[in-house]
N, C-alpha and C positions, 0 to 999 in steps of 0.2 A: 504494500500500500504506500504510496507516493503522500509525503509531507505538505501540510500546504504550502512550505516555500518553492517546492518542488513543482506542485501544482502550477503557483502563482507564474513562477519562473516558465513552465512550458505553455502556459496561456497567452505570455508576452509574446513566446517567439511565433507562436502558431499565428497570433495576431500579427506579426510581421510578418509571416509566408505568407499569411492571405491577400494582404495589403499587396506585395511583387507579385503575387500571381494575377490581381486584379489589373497592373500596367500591360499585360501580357498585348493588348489588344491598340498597345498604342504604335503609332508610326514611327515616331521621336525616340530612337536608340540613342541617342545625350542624352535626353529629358529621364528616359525611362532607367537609365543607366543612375544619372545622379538621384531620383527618388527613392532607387535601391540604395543608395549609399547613404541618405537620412534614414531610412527604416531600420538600418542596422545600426547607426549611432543614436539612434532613438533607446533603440534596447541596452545600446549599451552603457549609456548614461543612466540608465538603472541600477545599476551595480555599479558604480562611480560613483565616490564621493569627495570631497575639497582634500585636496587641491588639483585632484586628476580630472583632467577636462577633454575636451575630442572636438577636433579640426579637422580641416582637409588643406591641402597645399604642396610645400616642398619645405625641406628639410635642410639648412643648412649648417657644415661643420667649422670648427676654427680655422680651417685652411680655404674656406669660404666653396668646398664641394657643396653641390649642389645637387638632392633626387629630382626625380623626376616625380610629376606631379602623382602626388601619394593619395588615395581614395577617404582611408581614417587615420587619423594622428591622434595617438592619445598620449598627453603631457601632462610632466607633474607642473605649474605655473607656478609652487613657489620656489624651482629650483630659477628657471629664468623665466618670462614673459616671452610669446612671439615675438618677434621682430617686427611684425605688419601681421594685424589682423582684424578683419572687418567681416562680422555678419560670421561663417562660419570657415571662411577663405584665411589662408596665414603663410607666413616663413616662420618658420619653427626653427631655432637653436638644436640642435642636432642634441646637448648637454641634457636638453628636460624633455626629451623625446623616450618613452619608454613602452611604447610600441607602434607597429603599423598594421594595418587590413586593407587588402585590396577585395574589393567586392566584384563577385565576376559572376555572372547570366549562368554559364554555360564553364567549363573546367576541365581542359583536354591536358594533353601532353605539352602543348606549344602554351595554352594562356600560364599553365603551373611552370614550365622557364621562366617565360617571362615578369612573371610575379615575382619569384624568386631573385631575377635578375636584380628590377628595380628594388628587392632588399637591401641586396650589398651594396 
């Protein structure tokens, strides 16, 4: 028997599948693409609390390396502050960056490199 945080927790997500399943019918592969990618920092900010927060943008290190634009950026904000950030868009300090998600439709051999890729 399933606890109710357990419950609670797989209500959230279901309620997220339902929601990406619902875009299933749009035209707009951007649109539909980034809607997936708030439905998932939706849930994820559920289980996040202060100081850990979630962006999307690029990632930069003290040698001023730069990723490529990364889907979810979850930071801690009291190690550093974005560098630029507006609405849910940012340059993230590579320092207070303490993970990434790329949210993908569909999950082959080719999208799992290149996800991978843009880790390192």
């Amino acid at each position: 028997m399933a606890t109710l945080i357990q419950q609670f927790a797989t209500a959230i997500v279901r309620g997220m599948l339902e929601r990406a399943k619902a875009l299933s019918g749009l035209d707009q592969n951007l649109l539909k693409g980034e809607l997936r990618e708030l439905f998932v920092s939706e849930v994820l900010k559920c289980y996040l609390s202060y100081p850990f927060e979630i962006g999307s943008g690029i990632i930069i290190n003290q040698r001023g390396n730069e990723s490529s634009q990364t889907d979810i950026v979850i930071y801690d904000a009291s190690v550093l502050p974005p560098f630029i950030k507006g609405q849910h868009l940012g340059v993230y300090p590579a320092e207070c960056v303490l993970a990434t998600v790329e949210v993908k439709s569909d999950l082959g051999p080719d999208e799992l490199l290149s996800s991978e890729k843009a880790a390192k």
